[in-house]
PDB file of N, CA, C and O in Angstrom, chain B, residues numbered from 101:
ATOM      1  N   UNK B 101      21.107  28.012  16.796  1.00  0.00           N
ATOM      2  CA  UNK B 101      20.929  26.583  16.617  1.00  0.00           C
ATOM      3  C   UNK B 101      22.243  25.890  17.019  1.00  0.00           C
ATOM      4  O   UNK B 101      23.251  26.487  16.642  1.00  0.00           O
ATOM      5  N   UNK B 102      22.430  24.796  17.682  1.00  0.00           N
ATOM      6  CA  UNK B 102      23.410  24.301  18.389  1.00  0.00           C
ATOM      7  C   UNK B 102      23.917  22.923  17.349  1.00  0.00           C
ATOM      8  O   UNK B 102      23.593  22.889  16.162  1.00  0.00           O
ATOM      9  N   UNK B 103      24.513  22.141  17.818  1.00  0.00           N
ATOM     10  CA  UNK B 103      24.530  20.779  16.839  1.00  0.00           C
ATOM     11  C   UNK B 103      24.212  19.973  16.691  1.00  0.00           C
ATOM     12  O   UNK B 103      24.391  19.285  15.686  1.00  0.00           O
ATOM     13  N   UNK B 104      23.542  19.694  17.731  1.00  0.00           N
ATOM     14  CA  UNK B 104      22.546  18.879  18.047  1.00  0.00           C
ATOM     15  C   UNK B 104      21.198  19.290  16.958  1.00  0.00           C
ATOM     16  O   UNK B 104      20.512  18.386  16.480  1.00  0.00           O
ATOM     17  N   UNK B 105      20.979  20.472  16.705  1.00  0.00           N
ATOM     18  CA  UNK B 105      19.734  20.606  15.961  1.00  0.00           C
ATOM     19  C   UNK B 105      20.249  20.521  14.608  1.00  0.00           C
ATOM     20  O   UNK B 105      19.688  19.989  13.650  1.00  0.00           O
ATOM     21  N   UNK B 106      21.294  21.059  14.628  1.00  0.00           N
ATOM     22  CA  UNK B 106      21.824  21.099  12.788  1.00  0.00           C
ATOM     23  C   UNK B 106      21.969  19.910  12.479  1.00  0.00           C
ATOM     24  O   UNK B 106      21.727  19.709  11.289  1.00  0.00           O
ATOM     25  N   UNK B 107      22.463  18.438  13.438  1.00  0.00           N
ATOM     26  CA  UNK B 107      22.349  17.412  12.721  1.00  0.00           C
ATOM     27  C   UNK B 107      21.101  16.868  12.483  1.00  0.00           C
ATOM     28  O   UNK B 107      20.842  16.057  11.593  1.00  0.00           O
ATOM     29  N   UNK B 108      20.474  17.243  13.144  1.00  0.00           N
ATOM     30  CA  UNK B 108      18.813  16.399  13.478  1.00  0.00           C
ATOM     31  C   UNK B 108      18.092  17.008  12.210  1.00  0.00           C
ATOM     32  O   UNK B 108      17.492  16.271  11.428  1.00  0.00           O
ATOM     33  N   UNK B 109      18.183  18.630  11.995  1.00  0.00           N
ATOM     34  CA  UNK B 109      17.786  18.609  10.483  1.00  0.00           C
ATOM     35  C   UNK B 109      18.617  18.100   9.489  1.00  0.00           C
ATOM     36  O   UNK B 109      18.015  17.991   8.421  1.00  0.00           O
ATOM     37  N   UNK B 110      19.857  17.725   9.447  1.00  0.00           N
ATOM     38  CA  UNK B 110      20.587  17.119   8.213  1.00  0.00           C
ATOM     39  C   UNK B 110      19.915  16.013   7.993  1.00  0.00           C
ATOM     40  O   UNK B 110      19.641  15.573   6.876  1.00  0.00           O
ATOM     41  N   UNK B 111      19.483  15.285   9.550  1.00  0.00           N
ATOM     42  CA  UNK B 111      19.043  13.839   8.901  1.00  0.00           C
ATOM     43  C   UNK B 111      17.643  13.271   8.200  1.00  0.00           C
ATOM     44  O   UNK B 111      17.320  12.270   7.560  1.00  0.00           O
ATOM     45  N   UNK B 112      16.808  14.830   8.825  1.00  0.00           N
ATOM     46  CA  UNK B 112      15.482  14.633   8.144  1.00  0.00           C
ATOM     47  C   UNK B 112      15.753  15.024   6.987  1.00  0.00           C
ATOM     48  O   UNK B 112      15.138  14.314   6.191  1.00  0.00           O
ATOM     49  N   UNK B 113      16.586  16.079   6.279  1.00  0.00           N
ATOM     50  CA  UNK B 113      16.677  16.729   5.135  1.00  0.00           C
ATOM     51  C   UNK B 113      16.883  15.548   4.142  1.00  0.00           C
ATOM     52  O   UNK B 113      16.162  15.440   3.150  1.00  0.00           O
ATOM     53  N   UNK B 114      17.919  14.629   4.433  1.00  0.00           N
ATOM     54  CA  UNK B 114      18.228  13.291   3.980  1.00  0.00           C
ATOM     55  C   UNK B 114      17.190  12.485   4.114  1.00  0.00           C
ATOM     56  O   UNK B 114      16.780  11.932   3.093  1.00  0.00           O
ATOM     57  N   UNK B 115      16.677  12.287   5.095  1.00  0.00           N
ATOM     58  CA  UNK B 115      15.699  11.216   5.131  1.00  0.00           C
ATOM     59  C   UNK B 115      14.602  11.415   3.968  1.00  0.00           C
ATOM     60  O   UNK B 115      14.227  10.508   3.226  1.00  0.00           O
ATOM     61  N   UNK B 116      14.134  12.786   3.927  1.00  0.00           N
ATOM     62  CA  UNK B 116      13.218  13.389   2.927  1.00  0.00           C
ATOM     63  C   UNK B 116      13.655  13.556   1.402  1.00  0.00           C
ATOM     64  O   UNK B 116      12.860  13.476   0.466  1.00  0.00           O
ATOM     65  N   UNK B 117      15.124  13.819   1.263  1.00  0.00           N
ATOM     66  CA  UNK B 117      15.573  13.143  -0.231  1.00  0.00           C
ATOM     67  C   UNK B 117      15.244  11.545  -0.786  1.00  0.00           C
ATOM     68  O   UNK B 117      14.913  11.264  -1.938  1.00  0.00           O
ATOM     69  N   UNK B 118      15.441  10.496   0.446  1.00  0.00           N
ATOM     70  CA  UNK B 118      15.425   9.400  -0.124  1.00  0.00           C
ATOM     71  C   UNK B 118      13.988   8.808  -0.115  1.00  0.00           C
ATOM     72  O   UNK B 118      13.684   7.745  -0.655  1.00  0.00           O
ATOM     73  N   UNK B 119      13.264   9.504   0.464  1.00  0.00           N
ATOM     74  CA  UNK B 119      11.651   9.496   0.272  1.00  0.00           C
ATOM     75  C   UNK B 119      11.350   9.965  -0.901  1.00  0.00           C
ATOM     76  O   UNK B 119      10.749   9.165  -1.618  1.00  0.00           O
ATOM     77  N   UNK B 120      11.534  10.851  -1.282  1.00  0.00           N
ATOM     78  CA  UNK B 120      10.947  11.692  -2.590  1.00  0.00           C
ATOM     79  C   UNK B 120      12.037  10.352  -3.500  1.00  0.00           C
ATOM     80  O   UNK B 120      11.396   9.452  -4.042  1.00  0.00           O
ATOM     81  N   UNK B 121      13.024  10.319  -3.572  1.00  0.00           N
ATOM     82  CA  UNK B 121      13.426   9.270  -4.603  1.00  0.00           C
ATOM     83  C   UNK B 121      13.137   8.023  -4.423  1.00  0.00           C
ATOM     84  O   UNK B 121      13.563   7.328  -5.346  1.00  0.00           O
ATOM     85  N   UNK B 122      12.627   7.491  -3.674  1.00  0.00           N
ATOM     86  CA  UNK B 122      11.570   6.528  -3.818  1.00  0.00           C
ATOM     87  C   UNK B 122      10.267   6.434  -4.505  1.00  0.00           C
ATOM     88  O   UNK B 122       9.871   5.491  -5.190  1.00  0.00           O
ATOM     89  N   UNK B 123       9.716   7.424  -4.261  1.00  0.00           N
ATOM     90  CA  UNK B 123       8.583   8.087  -4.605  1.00  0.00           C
ATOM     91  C   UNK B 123       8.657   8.262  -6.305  1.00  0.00           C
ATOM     92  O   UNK B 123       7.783   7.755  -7.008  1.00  0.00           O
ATOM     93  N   UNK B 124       9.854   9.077  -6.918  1.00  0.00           N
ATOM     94  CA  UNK B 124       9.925   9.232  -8.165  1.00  0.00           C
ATOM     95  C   UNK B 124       9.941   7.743  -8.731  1.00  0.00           C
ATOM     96  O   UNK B 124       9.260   7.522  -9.733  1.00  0.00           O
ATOM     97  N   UNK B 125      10.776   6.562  -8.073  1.00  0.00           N
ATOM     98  CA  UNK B 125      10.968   5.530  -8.772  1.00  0.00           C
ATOM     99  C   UNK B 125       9.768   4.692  -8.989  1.00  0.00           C
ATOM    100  O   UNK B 125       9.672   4.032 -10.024  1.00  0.00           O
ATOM    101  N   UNK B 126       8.579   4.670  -7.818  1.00  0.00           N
ATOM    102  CA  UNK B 126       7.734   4.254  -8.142  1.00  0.00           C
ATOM    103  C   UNK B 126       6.662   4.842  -9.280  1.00  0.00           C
ATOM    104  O   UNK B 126       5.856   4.139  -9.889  1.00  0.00           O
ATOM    105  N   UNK B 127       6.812   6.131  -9.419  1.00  0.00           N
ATOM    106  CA  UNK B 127       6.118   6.481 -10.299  1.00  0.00           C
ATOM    107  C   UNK B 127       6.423   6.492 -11.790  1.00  0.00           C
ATOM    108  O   UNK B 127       5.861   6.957 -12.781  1.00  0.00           O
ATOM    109  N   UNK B 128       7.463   5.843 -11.575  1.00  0.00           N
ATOM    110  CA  UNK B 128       8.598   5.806 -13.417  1.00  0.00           C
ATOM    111  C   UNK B 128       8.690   4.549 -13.968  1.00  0.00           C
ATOM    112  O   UNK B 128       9.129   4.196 -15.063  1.00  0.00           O
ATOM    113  N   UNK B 129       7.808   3.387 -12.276  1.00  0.00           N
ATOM    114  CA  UNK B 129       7.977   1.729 -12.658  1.00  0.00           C
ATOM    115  C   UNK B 129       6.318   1.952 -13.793  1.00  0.00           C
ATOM    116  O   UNK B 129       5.273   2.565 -13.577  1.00  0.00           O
ATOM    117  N   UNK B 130       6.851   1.024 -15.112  1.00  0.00           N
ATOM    118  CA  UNK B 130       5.932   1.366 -15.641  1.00  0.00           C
ATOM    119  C   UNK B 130       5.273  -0.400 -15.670  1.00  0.00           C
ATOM    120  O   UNK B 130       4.453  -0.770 -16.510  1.00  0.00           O
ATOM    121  N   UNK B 131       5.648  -0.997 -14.949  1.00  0.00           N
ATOM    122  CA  UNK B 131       5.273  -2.055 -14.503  1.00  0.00           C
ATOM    123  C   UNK B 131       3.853  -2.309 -13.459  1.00  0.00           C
ATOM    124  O   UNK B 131       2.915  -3.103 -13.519  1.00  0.00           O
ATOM    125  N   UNK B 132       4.278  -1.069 -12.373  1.00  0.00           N
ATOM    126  CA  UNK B 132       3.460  -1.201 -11.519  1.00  0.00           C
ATOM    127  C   UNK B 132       1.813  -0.852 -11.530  1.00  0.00           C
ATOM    128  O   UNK B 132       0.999  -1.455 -10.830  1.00  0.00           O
ATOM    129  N   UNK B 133       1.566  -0.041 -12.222  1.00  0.00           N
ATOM    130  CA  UNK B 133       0.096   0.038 -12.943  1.00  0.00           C
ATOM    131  C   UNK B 133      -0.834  -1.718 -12.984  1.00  0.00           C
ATOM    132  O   UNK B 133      -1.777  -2.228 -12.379  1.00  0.00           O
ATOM    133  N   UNK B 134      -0.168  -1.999 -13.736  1.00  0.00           N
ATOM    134  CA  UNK B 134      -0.159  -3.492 -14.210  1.00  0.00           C
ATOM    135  C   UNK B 134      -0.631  -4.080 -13.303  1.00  0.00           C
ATOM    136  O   UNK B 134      -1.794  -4.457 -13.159  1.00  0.00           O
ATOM    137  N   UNK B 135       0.500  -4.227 -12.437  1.00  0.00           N
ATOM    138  CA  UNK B 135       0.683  -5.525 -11.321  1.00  0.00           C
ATOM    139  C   UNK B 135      -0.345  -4.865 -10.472  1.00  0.00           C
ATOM    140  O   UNK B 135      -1.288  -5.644 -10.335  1.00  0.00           O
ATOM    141  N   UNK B 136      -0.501  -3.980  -9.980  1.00  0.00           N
ATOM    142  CA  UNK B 136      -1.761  -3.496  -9.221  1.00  0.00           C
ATOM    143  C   UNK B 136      -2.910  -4.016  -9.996  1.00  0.00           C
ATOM    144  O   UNK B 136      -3.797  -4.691  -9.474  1.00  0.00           O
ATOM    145  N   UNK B 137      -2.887  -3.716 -11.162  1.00  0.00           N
ATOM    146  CA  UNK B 137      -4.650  -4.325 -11.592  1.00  0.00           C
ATOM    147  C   UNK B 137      -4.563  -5.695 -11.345  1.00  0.00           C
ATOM    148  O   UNK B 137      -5.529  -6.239 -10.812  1.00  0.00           O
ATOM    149  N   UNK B 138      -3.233  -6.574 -11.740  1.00  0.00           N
ATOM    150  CA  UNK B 138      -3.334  -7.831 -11.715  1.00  0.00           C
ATOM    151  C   UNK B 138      -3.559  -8.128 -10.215  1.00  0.00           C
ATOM    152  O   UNK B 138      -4.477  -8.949 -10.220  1.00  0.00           O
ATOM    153  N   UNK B 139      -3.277  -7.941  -9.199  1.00  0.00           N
ATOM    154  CA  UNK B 139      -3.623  -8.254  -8.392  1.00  0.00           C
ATOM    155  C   UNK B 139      -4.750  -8.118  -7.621  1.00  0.00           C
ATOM    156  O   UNK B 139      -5.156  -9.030  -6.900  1.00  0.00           O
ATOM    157  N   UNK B 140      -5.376  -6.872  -7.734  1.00  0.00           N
ATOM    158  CA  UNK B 140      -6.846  -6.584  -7.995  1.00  0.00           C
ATOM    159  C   UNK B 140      -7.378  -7.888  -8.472  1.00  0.00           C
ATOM    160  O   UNK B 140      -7.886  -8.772  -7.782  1.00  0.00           O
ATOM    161  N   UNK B 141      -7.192  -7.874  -9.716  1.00  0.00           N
ATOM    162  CA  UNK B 141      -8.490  -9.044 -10.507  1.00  0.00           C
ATOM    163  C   UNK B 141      -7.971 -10.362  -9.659  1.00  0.00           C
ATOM    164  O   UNK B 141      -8.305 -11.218 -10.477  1.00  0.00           O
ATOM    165  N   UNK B 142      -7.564 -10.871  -8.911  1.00  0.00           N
ATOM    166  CA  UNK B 142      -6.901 -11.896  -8.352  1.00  0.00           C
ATOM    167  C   UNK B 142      -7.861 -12.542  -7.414  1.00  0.00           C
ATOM    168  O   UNK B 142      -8.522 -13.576  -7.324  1.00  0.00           O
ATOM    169  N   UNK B 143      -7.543 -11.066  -6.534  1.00  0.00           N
ATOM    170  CA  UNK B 143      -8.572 -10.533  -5.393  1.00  0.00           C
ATOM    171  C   UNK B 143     -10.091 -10.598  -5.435  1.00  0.00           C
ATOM    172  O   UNK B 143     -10.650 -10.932  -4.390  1.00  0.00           O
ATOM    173  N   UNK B 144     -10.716 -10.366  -6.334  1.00  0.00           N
ATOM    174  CA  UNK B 144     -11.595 -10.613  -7.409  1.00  0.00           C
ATOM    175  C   UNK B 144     -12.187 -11.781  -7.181  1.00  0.00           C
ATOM    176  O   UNK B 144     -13.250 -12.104  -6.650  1.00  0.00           O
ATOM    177  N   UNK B 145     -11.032 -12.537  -7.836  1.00  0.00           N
ATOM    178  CA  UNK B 145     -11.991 -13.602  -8.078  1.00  0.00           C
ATOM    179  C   UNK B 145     -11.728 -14.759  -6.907  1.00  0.00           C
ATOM    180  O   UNK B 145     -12.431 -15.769  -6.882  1.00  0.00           O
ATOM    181  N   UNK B 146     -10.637 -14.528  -5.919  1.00  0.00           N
ATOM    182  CA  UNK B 146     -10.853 -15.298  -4.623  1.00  0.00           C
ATOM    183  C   UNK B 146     -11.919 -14.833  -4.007  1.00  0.00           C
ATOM    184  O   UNK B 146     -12.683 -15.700  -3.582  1.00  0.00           O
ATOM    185  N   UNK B 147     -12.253 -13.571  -3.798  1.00  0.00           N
ATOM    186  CA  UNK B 147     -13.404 -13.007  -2.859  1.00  0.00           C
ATOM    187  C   UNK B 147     -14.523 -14.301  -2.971  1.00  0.00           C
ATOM    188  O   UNK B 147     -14.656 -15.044  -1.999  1.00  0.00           O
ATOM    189  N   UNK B 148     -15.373 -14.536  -4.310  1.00  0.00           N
ATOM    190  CA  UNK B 148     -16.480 -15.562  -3.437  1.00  0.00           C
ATOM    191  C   UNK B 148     -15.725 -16.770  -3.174  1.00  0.00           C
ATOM    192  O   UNK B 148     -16.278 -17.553  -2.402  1.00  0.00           O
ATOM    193  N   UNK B 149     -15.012 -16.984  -3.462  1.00  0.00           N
ATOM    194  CA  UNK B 149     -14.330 -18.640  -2.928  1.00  0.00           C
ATOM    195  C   UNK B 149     -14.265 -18.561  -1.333  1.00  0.00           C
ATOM    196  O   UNK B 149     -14.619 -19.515  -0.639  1.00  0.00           O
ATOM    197  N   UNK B 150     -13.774 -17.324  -0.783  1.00  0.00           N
ATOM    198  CA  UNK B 150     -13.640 -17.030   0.876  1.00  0.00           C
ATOM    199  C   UNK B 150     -15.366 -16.717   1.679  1.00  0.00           C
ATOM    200  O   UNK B 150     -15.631 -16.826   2.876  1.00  0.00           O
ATOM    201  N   UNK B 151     -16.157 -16.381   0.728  1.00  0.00           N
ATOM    202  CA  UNK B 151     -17.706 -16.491   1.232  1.00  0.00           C
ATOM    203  C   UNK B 151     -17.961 -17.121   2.548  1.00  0.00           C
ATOM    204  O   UNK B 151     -18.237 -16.539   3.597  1.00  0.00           O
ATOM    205  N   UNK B 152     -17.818 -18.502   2.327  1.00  0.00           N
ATOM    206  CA  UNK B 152     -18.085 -19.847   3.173  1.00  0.00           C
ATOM    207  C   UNK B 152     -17.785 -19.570   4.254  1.00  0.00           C
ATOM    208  O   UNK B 152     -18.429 -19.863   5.262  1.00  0.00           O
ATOM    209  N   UNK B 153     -16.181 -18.619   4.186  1.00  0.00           N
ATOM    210  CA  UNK B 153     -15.555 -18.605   5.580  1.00  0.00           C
ATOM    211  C   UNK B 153     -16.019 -17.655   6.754  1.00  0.00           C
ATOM    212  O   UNK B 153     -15.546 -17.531   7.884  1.00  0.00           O
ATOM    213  N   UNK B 154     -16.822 -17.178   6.298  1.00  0.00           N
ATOM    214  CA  UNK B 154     -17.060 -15.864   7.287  1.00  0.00           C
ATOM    215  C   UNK B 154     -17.428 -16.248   8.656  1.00  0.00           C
ATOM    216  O   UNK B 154     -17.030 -15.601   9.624  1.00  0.00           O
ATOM    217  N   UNK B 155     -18.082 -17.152   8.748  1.00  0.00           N
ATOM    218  CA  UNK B 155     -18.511 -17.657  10.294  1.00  0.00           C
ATOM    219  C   UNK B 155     -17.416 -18.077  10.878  1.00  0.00           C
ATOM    220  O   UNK B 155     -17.610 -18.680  11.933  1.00  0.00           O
ATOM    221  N   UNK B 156     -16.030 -17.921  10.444  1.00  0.00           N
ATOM    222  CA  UNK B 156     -15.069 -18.380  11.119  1.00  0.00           C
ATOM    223  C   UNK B 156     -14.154 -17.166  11.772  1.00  0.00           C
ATOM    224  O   UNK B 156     -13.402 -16.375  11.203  1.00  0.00           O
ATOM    225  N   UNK B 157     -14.467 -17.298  13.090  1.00  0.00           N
ATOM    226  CA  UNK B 157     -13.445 -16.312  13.804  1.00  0.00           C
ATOM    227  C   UNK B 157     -14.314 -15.222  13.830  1.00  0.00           C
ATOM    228  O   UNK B 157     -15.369 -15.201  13.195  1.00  0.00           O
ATOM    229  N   UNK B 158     -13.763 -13.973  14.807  1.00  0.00           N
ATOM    230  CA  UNK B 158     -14.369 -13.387  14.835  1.00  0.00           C
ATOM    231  C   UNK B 158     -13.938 -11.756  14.000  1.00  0.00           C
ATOM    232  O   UNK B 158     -13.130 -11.694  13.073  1.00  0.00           O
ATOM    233  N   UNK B 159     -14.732 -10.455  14.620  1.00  0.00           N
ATOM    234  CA  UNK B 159     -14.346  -9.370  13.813  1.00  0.00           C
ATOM    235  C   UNK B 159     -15.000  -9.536  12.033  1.00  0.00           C
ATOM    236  O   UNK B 159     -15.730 -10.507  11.830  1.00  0.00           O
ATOM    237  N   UNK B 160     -14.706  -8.588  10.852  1.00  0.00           N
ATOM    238  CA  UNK B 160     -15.006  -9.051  10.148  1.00  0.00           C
ATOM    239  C   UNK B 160     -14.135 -10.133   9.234  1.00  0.00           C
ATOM    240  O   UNK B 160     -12.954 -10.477   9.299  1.00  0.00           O
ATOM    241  N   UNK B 161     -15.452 -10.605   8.169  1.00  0.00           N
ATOM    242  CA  UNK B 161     -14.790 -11.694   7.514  1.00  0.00           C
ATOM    243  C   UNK B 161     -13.979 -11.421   6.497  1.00  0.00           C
ATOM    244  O   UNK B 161     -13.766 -10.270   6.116  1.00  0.00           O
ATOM    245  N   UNK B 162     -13.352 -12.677   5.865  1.00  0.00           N
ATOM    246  CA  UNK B 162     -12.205 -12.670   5.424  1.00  0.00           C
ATOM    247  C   UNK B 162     -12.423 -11.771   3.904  1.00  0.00           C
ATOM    248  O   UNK B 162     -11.519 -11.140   3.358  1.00  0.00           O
ATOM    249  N   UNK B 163     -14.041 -11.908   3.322  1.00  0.00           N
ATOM    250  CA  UNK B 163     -14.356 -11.434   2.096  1.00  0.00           C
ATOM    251  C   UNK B 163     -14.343  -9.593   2.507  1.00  0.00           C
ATOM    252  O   UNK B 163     -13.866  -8.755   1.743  1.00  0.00           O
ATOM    253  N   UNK B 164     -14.854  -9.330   3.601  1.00  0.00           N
ATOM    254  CA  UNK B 164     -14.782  -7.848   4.101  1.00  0.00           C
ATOM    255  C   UNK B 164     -13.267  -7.450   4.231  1.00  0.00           C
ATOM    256  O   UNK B 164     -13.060  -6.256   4.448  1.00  0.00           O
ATOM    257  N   UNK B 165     -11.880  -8.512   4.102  1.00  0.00           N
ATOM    258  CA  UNK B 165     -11.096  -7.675   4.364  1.00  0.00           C
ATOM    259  C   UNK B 165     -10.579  -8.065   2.900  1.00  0.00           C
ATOM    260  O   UNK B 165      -9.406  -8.116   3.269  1.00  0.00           O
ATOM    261  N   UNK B 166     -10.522  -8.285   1.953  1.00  0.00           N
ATOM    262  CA  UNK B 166     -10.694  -7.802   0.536  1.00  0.00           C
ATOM    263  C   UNK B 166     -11.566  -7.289   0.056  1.00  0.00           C
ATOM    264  O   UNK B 166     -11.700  -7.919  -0.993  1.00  0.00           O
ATOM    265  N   UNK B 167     -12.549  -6.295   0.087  1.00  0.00           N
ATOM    266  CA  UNK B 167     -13.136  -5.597   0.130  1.00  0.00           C
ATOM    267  C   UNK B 167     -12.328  -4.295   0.142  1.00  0.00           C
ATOM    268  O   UNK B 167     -11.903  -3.501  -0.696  1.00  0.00           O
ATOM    269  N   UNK B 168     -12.301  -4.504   2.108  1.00  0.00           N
ATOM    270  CA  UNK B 168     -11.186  -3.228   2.011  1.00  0.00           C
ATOM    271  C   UNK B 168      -9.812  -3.448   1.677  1.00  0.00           C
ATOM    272  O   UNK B 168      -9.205  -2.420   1.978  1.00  0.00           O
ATOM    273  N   UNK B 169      -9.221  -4.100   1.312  1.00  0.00           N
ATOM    274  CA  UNK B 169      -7.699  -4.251   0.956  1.00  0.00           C
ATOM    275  C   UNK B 169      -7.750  -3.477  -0.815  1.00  0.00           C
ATOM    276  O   UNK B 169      -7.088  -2.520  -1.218  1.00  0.00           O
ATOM    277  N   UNK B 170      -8.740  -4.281  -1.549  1.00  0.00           N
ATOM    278  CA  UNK B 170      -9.054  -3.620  -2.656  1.00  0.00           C
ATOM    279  C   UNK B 170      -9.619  -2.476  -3.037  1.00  0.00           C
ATOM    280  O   UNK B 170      -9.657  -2.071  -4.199  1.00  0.00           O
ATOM    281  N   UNK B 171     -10.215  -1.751  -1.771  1.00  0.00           N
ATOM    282  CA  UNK B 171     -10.485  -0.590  -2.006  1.00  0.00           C
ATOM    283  C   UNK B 171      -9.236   0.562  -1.833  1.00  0.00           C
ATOM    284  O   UNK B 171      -9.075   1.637  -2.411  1.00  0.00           O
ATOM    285  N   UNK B 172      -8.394  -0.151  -0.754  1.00  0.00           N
ATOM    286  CA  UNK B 172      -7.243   0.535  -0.561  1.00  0.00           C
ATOM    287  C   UNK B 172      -6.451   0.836  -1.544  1.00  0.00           C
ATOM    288  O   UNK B 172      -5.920   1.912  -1.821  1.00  0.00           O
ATOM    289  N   UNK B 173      -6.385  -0.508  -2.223  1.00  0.00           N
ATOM    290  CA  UNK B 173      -5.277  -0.369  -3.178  1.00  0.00           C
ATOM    291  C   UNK B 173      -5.608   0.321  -4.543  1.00  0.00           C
ATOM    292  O   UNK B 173      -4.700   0.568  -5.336  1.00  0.00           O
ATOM    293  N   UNK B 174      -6.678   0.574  -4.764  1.00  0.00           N
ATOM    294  CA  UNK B 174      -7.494   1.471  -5.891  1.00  0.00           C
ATOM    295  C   UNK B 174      -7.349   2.935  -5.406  1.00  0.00           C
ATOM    296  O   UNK B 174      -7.036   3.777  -6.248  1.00  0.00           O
ATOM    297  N   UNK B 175      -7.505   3.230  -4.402  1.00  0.00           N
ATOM    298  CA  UNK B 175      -7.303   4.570  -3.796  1.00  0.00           C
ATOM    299  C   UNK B 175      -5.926   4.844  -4.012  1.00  0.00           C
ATOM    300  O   UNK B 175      -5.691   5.774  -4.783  1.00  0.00           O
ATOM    301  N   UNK B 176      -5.181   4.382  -3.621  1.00  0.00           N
ATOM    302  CA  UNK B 176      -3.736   4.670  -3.823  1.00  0.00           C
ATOM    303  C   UNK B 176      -3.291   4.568  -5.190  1.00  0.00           C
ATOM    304  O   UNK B 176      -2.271   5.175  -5.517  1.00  0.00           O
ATOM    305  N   UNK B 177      -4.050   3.745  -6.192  1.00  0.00           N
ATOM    306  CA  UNK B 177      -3.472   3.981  -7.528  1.00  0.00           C
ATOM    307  C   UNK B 177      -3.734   5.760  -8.050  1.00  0.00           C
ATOM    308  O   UNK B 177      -3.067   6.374  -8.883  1.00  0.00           O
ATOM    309  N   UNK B 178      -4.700   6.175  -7.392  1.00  0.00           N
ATOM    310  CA  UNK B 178      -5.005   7.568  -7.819  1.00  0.00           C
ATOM    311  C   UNK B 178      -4.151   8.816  -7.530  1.00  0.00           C
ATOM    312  O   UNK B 178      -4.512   9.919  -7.939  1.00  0.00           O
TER     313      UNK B 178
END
């Protein structure tokens, strides 16, 4: 292995420490549970208010992409 490779793994080795400690911190915020539901129920309850809009623009509508935004973010609480 030359030095070119030994640094290139130092920096993933690092890069992959400060991932995993990210990772721990989010899972220790005991906040974030919370704020995920709260924003969920948010989501919630704008969804029929955005109804109306769907004929606007194209692709899907704005209620289909809270739909999936909220499904996303439920998946990831798991």
């Amino acid at each position: 292995m030359n030095e070119e490779d030994e640094a290139f793994n130092e920096i993933e080795r690092q890069a992959k420490q400060r991932k995993e400690a990210v990772r721990a911190t989010i899972a220790t915020n005991p906040y974030r549970d919370l704020v995920i539901e709260e924003v969920l129920q948010r989501i919630k309850e704008l969804r029929p208010a955005v109804m109306p809009l769907e004929s606007m623009g194209r692709g899907k509508a704005t209620h289909e992409w809270f739909d999936i935004l909220v499904k996303d973010i439920e998946e990831m609480k798991k």
